[in-house]
C-alpha positions in Angstrom: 0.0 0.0 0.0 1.0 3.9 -0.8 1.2 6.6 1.6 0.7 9.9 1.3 4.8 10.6 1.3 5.4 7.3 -1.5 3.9 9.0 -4.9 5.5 10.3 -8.2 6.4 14.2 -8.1 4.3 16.2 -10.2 6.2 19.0 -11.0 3.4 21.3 -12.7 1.8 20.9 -9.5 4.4 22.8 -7.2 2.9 26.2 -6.3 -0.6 25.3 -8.1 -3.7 26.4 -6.7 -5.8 23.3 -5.5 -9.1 23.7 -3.8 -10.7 20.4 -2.8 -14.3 19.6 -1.3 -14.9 17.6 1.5 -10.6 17.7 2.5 -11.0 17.4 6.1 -11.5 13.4 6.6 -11.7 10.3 5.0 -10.5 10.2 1.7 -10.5 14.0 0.9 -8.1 14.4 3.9 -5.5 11.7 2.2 -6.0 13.8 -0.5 -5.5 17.1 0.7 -2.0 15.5 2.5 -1.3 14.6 -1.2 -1.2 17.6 -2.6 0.6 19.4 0.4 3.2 17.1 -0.2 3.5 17.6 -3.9 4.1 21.6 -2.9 0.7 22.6 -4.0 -1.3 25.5 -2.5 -4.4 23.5 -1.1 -7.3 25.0 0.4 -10.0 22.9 1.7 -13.6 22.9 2.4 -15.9 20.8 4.9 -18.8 20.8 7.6 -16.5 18.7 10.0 -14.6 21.9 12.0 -12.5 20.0 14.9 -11.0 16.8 12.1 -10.4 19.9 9.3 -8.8 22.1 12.3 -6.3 19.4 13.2 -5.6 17.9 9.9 -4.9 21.8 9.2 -2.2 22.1 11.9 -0.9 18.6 11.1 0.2 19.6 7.5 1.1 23.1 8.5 5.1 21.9 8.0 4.9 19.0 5.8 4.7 20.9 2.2 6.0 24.6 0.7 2.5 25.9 2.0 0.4 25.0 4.3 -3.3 24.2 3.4 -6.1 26.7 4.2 -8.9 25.2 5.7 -12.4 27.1 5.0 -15.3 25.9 7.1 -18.4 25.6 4.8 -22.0 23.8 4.4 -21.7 22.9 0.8 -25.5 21.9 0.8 -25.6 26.0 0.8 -25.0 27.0 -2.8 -24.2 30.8 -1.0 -21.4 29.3 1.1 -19.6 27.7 -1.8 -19.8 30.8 -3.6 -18.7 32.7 -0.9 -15.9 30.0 0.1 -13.9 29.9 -3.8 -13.4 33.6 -3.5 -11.8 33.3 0.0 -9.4 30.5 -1.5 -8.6 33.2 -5.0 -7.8 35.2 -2.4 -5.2 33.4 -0.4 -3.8 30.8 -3.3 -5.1 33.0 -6.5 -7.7 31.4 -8.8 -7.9 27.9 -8.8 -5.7 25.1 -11.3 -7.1 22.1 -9.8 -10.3 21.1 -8.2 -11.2 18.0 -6.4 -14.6 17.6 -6.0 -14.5 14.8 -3.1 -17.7 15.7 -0.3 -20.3 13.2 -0.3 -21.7 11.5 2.2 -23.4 7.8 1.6 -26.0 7.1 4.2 -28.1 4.0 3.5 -31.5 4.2 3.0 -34.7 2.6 1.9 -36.2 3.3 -0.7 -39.9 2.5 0.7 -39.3 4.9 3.0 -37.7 7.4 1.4 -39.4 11.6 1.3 -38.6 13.9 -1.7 -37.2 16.1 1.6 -34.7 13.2 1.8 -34.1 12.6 -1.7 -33.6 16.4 -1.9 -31.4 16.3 0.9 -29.2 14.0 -0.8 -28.7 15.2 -3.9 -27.9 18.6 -2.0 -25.0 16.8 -0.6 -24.0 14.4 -3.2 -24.1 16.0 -6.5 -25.2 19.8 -6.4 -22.3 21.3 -4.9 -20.1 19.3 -7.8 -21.8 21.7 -10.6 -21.7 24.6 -8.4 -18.5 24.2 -7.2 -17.3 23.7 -10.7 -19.3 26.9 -11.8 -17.6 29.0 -9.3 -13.9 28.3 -9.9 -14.5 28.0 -13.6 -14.2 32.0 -14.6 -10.9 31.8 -12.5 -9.5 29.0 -14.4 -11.0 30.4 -17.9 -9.2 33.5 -16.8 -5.8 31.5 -16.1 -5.7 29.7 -19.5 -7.4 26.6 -18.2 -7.3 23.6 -15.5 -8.2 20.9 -14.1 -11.2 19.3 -12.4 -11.7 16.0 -10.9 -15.2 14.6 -9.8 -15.2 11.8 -7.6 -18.0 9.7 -8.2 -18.2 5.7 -6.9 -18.4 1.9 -8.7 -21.1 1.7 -6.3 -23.7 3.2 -8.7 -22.6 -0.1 -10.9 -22.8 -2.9 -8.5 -27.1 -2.9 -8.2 -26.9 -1.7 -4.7 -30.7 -1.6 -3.6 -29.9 0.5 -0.1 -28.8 3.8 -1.1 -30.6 4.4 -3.8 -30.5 8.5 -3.7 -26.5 8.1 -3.3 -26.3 6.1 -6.3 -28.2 8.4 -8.7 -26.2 10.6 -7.3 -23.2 9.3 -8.5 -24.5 7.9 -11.7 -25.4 12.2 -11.8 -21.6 13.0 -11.5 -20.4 10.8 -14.6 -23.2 12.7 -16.7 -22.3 16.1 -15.2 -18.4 14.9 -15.5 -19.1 14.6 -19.5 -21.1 18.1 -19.7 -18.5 19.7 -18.1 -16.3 18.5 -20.1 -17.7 19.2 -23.4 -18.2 22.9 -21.9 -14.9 23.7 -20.6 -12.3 21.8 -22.7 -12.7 25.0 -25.4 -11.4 26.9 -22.3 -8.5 24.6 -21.5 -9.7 22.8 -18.8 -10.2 19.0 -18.6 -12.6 17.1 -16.6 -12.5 14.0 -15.3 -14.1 11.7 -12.8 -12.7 8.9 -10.3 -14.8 5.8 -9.2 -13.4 4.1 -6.1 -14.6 0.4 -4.9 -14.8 0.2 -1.4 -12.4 2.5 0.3 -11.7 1.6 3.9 -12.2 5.2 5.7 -12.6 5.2 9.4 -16.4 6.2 8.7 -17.2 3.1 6.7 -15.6 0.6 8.8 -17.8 2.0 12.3 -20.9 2.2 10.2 -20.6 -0.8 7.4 -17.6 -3.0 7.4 -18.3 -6.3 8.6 -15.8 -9.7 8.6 -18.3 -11.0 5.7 -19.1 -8.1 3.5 -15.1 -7.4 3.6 -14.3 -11.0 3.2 -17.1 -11.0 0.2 -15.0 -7.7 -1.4 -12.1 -8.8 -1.5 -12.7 -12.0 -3.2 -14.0 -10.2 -5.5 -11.4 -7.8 -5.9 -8.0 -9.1 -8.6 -6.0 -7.3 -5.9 -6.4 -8.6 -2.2 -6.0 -6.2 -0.2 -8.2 -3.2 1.2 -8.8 -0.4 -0.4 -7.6 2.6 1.8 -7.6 6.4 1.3 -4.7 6.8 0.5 -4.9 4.5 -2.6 -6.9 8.0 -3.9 -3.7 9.9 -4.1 -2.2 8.3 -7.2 -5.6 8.5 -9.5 -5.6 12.2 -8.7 -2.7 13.9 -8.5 -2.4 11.8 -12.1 -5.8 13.8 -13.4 -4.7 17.1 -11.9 -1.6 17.1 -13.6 -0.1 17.6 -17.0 0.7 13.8 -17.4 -2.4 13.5 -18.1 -2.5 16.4 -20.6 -5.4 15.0 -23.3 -7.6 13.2 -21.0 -10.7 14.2 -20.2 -14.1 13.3 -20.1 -13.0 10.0 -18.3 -13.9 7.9 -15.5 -11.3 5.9 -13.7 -12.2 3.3 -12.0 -9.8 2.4 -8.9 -11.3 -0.3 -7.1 -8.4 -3.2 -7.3 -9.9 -4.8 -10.2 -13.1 -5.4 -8.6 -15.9 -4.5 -12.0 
C-alpha cells in the first residue's frame, strides 16, 4: 500500500492552486495530505470543523504551504460561492479542483421523502456543478485547469440500499461529461474517479463487517483493502499535465473489482 509521502512528483503541481471539497476526513483528507506534499497551494472545504482544524495544523510543516482550511455547508450553494473567492484570495484562482464531499447514508427506498431525496442530492451531486461553476471564470481567466469529480463503482454494483446516493453518482459521470464538453474549449479537462470500497474510518464503524469485507475482497484481482490513500495516485495523475489530453474520463480504482 502507498502513503501519502510514496507517490511520483508532479512538477506542474508545485505552487498550483488546489481547492478540494470535502478535504478534512476520510479520503479527501489523504488527498489534501497529497497535494501538500506535492508543494501545491491547497485550500479545503468541509462541515466537520475540529477533524479539518487538526488535519490543518498537522500539515502546516509537511509541504511549501500549508493548506487553508475554510469551514463551509456545501449543501448551501451561498457558502460555496462565498468560500472559492476566499481560496482566490489566499492561493489565487484555482488550477485544480477535487470535488471529493459526499456523504453515503443508507437508506430505503420505501421509505424514502422527496425532503430526503432532496437532501441527498444537495449533498452528493449539487455542490459538484456549483462548485465547478464558481472556480470556472478563474481558471477560464488563467488559460485553463483541471477538475476531478469523484464519483463511486457503487452506482454499478445494483446496490438496492442507497438508492439516492447512487443516482447521485450515476449524476456526476453525466455532469463529469457536460462539463467536459463545456470547458475543454477553455482549457480545462474534466474528469471523474470511481473508487470500490475504500476503507475510511467512517465506513468501517458504520458498514464493514468480517463477511461483506471478506465478500470484497474476493472479488477484488488485488487482495487487499482499499484505503484512502490508494486515492492519491488516480488524482494527482488527473490534476496534472501527465495527463494532458484526458478528459471526459472515469477511472475506476477499485483493485480490479468490476
Amino acid at each position: 500500500m502507498t502513503t501519502a509521502s510514496d507517490h511520483p512528483v508532479y512538477p506542474d503541481l508545485d505552487g498550483a492552486a488546489v481547492l478540494i471539497t470535502g478535504g478534512g476526513t476520510g479520503i479527501g483528507a489523504a488527498l489534501t495530505e497529497g497535494f501538500v506534499r506535492q508543494g501545491a497551494k491547497v485550500a479545503f472545504i468541509d462541515i466537520a470543523e475540529k477533524p479539518s482544524r487538526e488535519l490543518a495544523a498537522r500539515l502546516a510543516d509537511i509541504g511549501r504551504h500549508a493548506p487553508l482550511f475554510i469551514h463551509a455547508d456545501l449543501t448551501d450553494v451561498g457558502a460555496i460561492r462565498r468560500s472559492v473567492p476566499q481560496a482566490e484570495a489566499a492561493h489565487g484562482a484555482a488550477r485544480v479542483l477535487v470535488n471529493n464531499a459526499a456523504f453515503d447514508d443508507r437508506h430505503e427506498l420505501l421509505d424514502m421523502s422527496e425532503d430526503y431525496w432532496d437532501a441527498n442530492q444537495a449533498i452528493n451531486l449539487r455542490p459538484v456543478a456549483f462548485t465547478a461553476k464558481a472556480v470556472a471564470p478563474g481558471m477560464i481567466a488563467a488559460g485553463g485547469g483541471t477538475i476531478v469529480n469523484f464519483t463511486s463503482t457503487s452506482y454499478m454494483l445494483n446496490i438496492g440500499a442507497m438508492p439516492a446516493y447512487t443516482a447521485a453518482k450515476a449524476g456526476i459521470v453525466g455532469l463529469t461529461k457536460g462539463l467536459a464538453g463545456r470547458l475543454g474549449p477553455d482549457g480545462i479537462r474534466v474528469n471523474a474517479i470511481a473508487p470500490g470500497w475504500v476503507m475510511t474510518e467512517r465506513q468501517k464503524r458504520l458498514w464493514v463487517t468480517e463477511e461483506g469485507l471478506a465478500q470484497m475482497l474476493d472479488r477484488q484481482c488485488i487482495k487487499r483493502t482499499i484505503e484512502p490513500d490508494d486515492m492519491i495516485g488516480p488524482c494527482l495523475f488527473l490534476a496534472s499535465s501527465a495527463s494532458a489530453m484526458v478528459t471526459a474520463q472515469v477511472l475506476i480504482a477499485d483493485g480490479g473489482m468490476m
